[in-house]
C-alpha positions as CSV (number, residue, x, y, z in Angstrom):
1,X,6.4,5.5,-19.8
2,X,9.3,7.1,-18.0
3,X,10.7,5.9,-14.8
4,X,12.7,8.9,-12.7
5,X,14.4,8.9,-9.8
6,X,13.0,10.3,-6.4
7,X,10.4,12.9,-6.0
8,X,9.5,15.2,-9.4
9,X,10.8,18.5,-9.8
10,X,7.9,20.3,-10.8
11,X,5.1,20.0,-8.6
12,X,2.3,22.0,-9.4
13,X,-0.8,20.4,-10.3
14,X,0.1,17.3,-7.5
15,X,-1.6,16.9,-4.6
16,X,-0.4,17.1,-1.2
17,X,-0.7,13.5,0.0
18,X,1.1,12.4,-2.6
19,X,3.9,15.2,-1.5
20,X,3.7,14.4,1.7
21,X,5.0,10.8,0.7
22,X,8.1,12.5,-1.2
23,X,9.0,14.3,1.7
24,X,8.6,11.1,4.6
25,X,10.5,8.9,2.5
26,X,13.5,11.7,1.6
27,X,13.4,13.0,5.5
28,X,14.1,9.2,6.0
29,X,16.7,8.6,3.8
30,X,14.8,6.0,1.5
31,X,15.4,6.1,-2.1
32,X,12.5,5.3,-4.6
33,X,11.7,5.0,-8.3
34,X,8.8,7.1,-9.5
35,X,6.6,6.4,-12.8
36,X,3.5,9.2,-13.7
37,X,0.6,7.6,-15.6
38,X,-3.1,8.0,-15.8
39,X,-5.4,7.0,-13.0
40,X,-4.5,2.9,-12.1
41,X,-7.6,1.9,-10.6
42,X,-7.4,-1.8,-10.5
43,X,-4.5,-4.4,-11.3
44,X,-5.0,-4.6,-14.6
45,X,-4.4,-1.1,-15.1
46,X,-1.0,-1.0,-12.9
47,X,0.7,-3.7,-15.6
48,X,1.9,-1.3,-17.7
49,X,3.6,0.9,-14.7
50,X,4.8,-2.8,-13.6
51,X,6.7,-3.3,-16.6
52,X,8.7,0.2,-16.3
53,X,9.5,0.1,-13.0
54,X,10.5,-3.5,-12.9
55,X,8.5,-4.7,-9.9
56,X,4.9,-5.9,-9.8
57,X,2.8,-3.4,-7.5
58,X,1.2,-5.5,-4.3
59,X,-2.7,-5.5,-4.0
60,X,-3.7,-3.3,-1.0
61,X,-6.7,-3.8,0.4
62,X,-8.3,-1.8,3.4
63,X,-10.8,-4.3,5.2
64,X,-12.9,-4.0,8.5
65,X,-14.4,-5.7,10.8
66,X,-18.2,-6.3,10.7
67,X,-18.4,-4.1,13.7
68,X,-16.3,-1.3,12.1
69,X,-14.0,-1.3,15.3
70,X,-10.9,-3.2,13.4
71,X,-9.6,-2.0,10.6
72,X,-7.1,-3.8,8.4
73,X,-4.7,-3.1,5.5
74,X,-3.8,-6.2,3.9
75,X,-0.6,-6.0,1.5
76,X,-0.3,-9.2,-0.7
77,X,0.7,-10.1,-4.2
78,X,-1.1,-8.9,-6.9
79,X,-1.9,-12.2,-9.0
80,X,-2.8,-13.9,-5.5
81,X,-6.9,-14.3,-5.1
82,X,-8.7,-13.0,-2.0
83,X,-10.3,-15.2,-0.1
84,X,-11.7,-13.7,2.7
85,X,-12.7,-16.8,4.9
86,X,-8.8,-18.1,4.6
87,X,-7.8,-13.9,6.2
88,X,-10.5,-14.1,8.6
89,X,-9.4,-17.7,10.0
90,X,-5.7,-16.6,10.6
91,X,-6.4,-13.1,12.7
92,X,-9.4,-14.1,14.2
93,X,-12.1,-11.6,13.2
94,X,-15.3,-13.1,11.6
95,X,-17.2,-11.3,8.7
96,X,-14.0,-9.4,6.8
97,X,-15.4,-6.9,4.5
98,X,-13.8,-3.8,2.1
99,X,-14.3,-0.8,4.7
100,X,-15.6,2.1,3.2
101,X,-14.3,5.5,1.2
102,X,-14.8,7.4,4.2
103,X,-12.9,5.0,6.7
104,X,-10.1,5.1,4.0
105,X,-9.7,8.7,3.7
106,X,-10.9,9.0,7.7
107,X,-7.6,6.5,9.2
108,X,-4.8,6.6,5.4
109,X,-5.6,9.8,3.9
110,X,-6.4,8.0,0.8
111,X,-9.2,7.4,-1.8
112,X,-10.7,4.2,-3.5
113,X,-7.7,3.1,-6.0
114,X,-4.8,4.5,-4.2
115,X,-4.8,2.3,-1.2
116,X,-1.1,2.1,-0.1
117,X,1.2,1.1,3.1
118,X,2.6,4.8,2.6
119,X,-1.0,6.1,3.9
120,X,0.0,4.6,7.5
121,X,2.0,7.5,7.7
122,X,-1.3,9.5,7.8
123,X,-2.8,6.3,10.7
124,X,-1.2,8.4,13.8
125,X,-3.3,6.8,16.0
126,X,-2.3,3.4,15.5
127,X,-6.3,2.3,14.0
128,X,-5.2,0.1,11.1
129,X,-3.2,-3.2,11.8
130,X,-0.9,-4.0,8.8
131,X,-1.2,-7.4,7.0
132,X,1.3,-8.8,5.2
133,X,1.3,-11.8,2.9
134,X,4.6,-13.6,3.6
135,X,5.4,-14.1,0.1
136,X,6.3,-10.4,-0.5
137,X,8.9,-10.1,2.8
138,X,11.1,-12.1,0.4
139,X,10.5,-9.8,-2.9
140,X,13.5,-6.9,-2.9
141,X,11.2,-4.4,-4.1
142,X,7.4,-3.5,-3.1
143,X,5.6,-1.2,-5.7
144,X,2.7,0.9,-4.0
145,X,1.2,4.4,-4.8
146,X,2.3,7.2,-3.1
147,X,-1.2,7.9,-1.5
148,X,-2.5,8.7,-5.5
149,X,-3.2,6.5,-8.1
150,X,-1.6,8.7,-10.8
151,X,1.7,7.7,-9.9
152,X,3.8,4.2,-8.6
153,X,6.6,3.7,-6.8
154,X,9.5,0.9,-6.6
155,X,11.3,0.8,-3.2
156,X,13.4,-1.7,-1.5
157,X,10.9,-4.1,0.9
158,X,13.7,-3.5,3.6
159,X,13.2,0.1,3.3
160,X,9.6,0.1,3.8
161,X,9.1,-2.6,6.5
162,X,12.0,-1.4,8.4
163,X,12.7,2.3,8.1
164,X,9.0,3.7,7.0
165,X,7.1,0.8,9.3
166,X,9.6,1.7,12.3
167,X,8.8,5.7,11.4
168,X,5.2,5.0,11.5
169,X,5.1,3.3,14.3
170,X,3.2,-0.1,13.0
171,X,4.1,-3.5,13.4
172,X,3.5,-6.4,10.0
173,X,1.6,-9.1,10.9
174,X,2.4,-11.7,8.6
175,X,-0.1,-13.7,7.3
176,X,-0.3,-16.6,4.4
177,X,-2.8,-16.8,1.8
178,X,-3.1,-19.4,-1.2
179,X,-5.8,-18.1,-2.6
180,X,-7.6,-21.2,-2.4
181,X,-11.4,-22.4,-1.8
């Protein structure tokens, strides 16, 4: 697998979310690592990518409410377990569950499998509150999809929760999770 810097010079064929991404995080001066591959659709798939780029790619998970009004990305480490009742405990919302493939492509302009913090750029209403495990704010790099699953990227953690988050406009909640019962 081939690791290249920045965004790829031929673009045909790629899909304008995934674009979009290239042109945020080069409007805003952040430099990024890029690695193409087939569709990673769970974490096992991504371990490959991990290996090229150098950095393990965070779990993203895009949860709700039971009610559907709160809406949640969760960024954490990938080997970590979810344990929902240990999330639910520390923001104080009962009944966590995934949130569905239209309220994913509805508030991040992304589909099931390409969950990202780079779809908050697409969240310009401010709907989804951004979780972070604490364990990755001391990691150098994040790896995360730019709002595809067909390609990763490896970007300095500083970049992302400063200069993208600030550019966004969303706030990190951080949060810690053990993975325990």
């Amino acid at each position: 697998m081939n690791v290249y810097k920045g965004r790829p010079n031929v673009t045909e064929g790629r899909e304008a979310r995934e674009l979009a991404v290239y042109d945020t995080l080069d409007a805003l001066g952040i430099k990024y690592d890029r690695a193409d591959h087939g569709a990673a659709m769970t974490m096992e798939d991504c371990r490959e990518t991990d290996d090229a780029l150098g950095v393990r790619m965070c779990k993203n998970l895009f949860l709700c409410n039971r009610q559907k009004t709160d809406f949640y990305l969760l960024l954490m480490p990938a080997d970590k377990p979810f344990k929902t009742k240990e999330l639910s405990a520390q923001i104080g919302s009962a009944r966590l569950s995934f949130a569905s493939a239209e309220d994913m492509e509805r508030y991040l302009g992304v589909s099931p499998g390409a969950v990202s913090v780079m779809g908050l750029m697409n969240d310009t209403d401010k709907n989804v509150k951004l979780l972070v495990d604490g364990e990755l704010a001391s990691n150098e790099y994040i790896g995360c999809h730019p709002c595809v699953n067909t390609s990763s990227l490896k970007i300095r953690t500083a970049d992302v929760f400063r200069t993208f988050l600030a550019f966004t406009g969303h706030e990190i909640t951080y949060v810690k999770l053990t993975g325990a019962e």
